[in-house]
N, C-alpha and C positions, 0 to 999 in steps of 0.2 A: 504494500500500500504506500501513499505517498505519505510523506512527513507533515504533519501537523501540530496546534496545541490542542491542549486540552481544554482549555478553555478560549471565549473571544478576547478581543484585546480592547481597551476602553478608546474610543475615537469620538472626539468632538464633531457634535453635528453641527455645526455652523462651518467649520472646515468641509464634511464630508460634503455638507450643501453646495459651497463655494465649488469645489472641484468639479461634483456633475454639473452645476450650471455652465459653465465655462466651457463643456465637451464641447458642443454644438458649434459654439463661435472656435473651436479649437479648428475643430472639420473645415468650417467655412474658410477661416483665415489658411492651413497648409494646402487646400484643393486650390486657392488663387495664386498663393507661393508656386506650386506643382505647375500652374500654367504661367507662371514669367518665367522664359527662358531666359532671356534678359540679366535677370536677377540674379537666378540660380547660376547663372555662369559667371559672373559677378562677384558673387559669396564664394562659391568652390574652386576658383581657378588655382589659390594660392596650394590649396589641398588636393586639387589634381594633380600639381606640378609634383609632390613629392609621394602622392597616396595611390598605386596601382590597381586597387580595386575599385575606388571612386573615380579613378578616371574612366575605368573600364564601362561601370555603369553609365558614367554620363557623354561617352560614347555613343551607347545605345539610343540615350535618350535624345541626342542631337537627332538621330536617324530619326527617332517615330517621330520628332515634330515636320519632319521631311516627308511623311509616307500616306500615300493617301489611302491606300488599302487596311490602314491599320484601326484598330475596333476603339471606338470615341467612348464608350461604356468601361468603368471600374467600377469595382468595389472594394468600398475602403471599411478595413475592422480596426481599428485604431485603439491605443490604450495607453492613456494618462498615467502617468506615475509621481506619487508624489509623496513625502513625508512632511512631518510637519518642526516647523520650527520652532525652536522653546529659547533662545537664544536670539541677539542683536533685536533691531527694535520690530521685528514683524512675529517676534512669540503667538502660537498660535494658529500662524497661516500654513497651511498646505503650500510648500514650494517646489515646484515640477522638478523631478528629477532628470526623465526624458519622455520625447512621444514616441510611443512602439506602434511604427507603420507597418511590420512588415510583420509575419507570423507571430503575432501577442497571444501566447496560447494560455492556457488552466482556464476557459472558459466552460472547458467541458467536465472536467473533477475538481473546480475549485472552489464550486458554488453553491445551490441549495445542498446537496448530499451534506458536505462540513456543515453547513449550520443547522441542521436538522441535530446531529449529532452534537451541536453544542447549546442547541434546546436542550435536547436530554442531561448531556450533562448537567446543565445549570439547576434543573428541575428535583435531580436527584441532589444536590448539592444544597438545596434546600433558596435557592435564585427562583423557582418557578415563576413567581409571578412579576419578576422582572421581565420576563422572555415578551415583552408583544415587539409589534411590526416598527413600534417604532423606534424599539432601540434595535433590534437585529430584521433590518431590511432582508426582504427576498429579490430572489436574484434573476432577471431574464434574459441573461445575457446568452446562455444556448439558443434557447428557442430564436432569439431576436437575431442572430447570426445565421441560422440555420435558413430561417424565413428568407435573410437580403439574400442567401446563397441560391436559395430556390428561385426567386423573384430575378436575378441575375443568368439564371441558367436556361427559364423560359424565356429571359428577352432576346435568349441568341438566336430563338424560333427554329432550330432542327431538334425535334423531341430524341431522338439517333442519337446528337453527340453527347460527350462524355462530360462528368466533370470532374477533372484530376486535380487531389490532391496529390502536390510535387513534395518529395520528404526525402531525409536523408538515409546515406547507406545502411548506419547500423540507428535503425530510430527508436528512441526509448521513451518517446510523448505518446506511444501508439493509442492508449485507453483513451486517452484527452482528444483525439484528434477522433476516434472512431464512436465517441459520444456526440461529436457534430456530425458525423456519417448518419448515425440512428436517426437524430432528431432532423434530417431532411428529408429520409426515408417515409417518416410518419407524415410531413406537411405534403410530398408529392412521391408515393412508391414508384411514381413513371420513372424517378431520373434516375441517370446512370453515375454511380460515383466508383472511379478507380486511384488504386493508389501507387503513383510512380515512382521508382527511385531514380533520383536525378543524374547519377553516374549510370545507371542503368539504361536508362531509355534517351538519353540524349544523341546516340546513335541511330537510335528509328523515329527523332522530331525531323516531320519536314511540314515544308508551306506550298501549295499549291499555287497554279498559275492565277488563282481569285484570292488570294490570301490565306484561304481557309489553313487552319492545324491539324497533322495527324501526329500522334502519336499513337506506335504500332499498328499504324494502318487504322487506326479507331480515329472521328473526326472529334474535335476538341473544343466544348464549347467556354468553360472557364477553366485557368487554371490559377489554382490556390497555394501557395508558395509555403511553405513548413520548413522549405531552406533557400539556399541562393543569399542568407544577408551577412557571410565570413568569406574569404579567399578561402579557405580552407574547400567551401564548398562548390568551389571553381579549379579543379586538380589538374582540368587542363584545356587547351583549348579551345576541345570539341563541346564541353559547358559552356564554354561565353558563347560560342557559336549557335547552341539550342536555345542559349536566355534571346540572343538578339533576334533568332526566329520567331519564338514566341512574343515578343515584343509586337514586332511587326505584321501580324497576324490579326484576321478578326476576333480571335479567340478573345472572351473578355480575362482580365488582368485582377487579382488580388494578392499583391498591389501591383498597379503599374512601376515601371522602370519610376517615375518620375514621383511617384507617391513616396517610394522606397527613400529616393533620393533626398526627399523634404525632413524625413524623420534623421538625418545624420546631426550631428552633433553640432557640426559647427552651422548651419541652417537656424538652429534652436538658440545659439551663441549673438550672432547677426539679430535677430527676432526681438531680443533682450535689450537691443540696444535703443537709446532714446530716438524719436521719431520715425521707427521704422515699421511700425505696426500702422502708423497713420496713412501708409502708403500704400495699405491694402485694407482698410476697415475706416471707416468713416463717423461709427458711431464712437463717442465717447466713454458711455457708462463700456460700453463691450469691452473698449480698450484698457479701462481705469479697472476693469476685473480680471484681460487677463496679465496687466501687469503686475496685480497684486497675489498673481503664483509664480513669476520669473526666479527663479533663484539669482545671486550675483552669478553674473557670467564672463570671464573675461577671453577677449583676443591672445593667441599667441603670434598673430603676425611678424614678418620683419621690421618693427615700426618700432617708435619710442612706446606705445602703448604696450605694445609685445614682450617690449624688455625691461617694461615696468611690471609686467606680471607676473615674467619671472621674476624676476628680485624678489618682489611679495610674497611668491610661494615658496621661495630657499631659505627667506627670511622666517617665515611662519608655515612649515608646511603641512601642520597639524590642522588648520581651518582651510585647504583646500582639497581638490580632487584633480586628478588628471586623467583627463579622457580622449583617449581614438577615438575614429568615426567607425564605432564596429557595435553591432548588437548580438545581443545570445549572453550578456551574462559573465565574469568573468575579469573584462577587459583594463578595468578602470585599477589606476594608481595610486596609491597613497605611502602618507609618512615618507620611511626610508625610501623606498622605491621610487615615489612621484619624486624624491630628492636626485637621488641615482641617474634617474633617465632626464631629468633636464638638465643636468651635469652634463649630460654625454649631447645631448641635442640644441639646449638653449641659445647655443651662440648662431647656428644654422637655419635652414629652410625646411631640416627635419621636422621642427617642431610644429610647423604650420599642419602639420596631419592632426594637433592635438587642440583642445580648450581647456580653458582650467574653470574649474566651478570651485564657488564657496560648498564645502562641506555643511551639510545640514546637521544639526544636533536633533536628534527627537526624542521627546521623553522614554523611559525607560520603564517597562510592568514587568509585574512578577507575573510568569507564568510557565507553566511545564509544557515539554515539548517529545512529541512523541516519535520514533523513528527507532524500525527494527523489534515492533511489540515492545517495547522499552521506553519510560517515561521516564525523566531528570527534568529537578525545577532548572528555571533558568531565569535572566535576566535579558527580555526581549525589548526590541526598537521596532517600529512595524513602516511598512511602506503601502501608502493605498493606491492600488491602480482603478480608474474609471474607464469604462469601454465602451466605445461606440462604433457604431455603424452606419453609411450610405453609399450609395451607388450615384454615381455621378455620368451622365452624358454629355462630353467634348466638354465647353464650358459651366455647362447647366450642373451645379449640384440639387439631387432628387431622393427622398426619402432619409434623410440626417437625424437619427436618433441619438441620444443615450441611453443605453442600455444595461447596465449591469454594473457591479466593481470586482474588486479580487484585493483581497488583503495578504500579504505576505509577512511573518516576521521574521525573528533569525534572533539571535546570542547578541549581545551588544560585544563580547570579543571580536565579532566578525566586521572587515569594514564593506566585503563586496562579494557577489556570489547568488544566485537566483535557487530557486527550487531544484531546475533539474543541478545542477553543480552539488547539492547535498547540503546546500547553508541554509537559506532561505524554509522556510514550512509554511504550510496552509492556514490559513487562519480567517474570522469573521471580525468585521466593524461593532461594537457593542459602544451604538450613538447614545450621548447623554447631552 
């Protein structure tokens, strides 16, 4: 089973409120980002110049805005992450950690199953009648994903093609991923879902003379990405060579080349900066709310800014973080390390592949954590992810909900590391 507490963890709902209202205008604001090429070429040029996998991508993405056979329809499942700050003068607020455009998964075991099981326990514990709806919300974020997938798969209008979920060689999310399988089965048994491995079948992608996708001769109506967002998952040429197929293709995209591209790091760094939200949002209140979940964010460019940031973080490397542009978990630096490697980088154009963020302090609960039939108290920090979903055509974004959350926590020993990595555990919001 997967790691969990035993009990929920205490989260302010004025926080948890703040965060899901914000999803929507989150969606709005990266699908207009996703369409200025302009921009985006702009922000990442510095991080192309020294970042191989990001230039690879944005590669890709210069072609599809060149192509006219390629499919105008995505869907985006996107997922907020944020802790909260108890520190510097914003105590209290939920500060974005990152936005996960690209495979944001426990959508499928992370949700109602856990809090059911943390009814019970509260119940027995003598909490019972603590437990309503509105300190431990319910969750529909399966269903709600399930549904834009189905509503995606009919709009490709060949009831025939497939919809492939793309995964990795050895995949270990399989239960999580084949609970959104079930639950699309139940909304339309007609459709087809297969599950590809991406070193595997990247030999039998091709694209027909109308764009259309086959994979193994089967015609491809969406494909849903479970990997493609590490080098790692690109071993060799003949991967970028299926990504830029599928790209190019009518086949609908979650996520497109260019959705993937908005969720990177330094996209989110740019974003943070004064007047730059103004340039694609117009409304005030929208903007005055999502700046009030920006974490500090700073540039590493080759610039006085750049080389101010360093110093800041050599100076104090205990209040920041250093991040690639890499999702999955894992990647990010701290203390000695994020010291180590801007040693080795800060004087150069290496560093521009990185951002530095202010480290968030979040409070600290006592609570037991269970892994391996085996319970130990511990001292946990929680992170809350918000998830949403829509499907957007060419410019037009269409159907933009919020849907759901995902709570994670982990050991306050730990500074980085997700669920599947073995740090991270399951866990429920218990709003007060």
């Amino acid at each position: 089973h997967a790691s969990f507490t035993l009990f929920p963890s205490i989260f302010p709902k004025s926080a948890y409120d703040l965060a899901w209202n914000v999803q929507n205008d989150m969606h709005s604001l990266m699908h207009k980002v996703s369409k200025d090429a302009q921009f985006l070429e702009d922000v990442l040029k510095s991080t192309i110049a020294v970042d191989d996998f990001v230039k690879n991508l944005f590669e890709i993405y210069k072609l599809s805005c060149n192509c006219e056979m390629i499919q105008k329809r995505a869907i985006g499942v996107f997922r907020s992450d944020y802790m909260l700050q108890t520190q510097t003068n914003d105590v209290g607020l939920p500060k974005q950690i990152e936005v996960n455009t690209m495979a944001s998964s426990l959508m499928g075991i992370g949700t109602n199953k856990l809090l059911d099981l943390h009814k019970f326990n509260l119940l027995h514990m003598g909490g019972g009648s603590m437990s309503s709806e509105n300190n431990l919300p319910r969750n529909n974020v399966l269903d709600s994903v399930a549904e834009t997938f189905v509503k995606g798969w009919n709009m490709y209008g060949n009831p025939n093609a497939v919809f492939v979920f793309m995964l990795n060689q050895n995949e270990r999310n399989v239960f999580d991923q084949r609970a959104i399988e079930h639950a699309m089965y139940k909304i339309d048994p007609a459709i087809k879902v297969r599950r590809k491995v991406f070193n595997t079948c990247a030999a039998t992608t091709r694209v027909d003379a109308d764009g259309k996708l086959f994979i193994d001769n089967e015609e491809v109506a969406v494909v849903y990405y479970r990997t493609g967002y590490m080098p790692g998952h690109y071993p060799t040429k003949k991967n970028w060579e299926a990504r830029k197929m599928i790209e190019l293709s009518t086949a609908v995209k979650s996520p497109s080349v260019a959705q993937q591209l908005v969720g990177s790091k330094k996209i989110q760094q740019v974003l943070a900066q004064p007047g730059v939200l103004e340039h694609f949002i117009d409304d005030k209140n929208v903007i005055k709310n999502l700046r009030a979940v920006f974490a500090g964010l700073y540039s590493l460019e080759m610039n006085s800014a750049g080389d101010g940031a360093v110093k800041l973080a050599l100076e104090r490397p205990e209040n920041f973080v250093l991040k690639p542009q890499r999702e999955g978990g894992g990647n990010n630096l701290y203390g000695a390390d994020l010291v180590f490697q801007l040693n080795n980088v800060g004087g150069d154009e290496r560093r521009c592949a990185y951002i530095l963020m202010e480290k968030i302090q979040p409070p600290v609960q006592d609570n037991y954590i269970v892994h391996n039939h085996e319970y130990n108290p511990a001292k946990t920090v929680s992170e809350l992810g918000i998830f949403g979903v829509f499907l957007t055509d060419g410019d037009k974004m269409i159907n933009s909900c919020t849907v759901g959350h995902l709570l994670r926590s982990k050991s306050n020993e730990h500074d980085d590391g997700g669920v599947g990595a073995g740090v991270a555990v399951l866990d429920s919001p218990f709003l007060v």
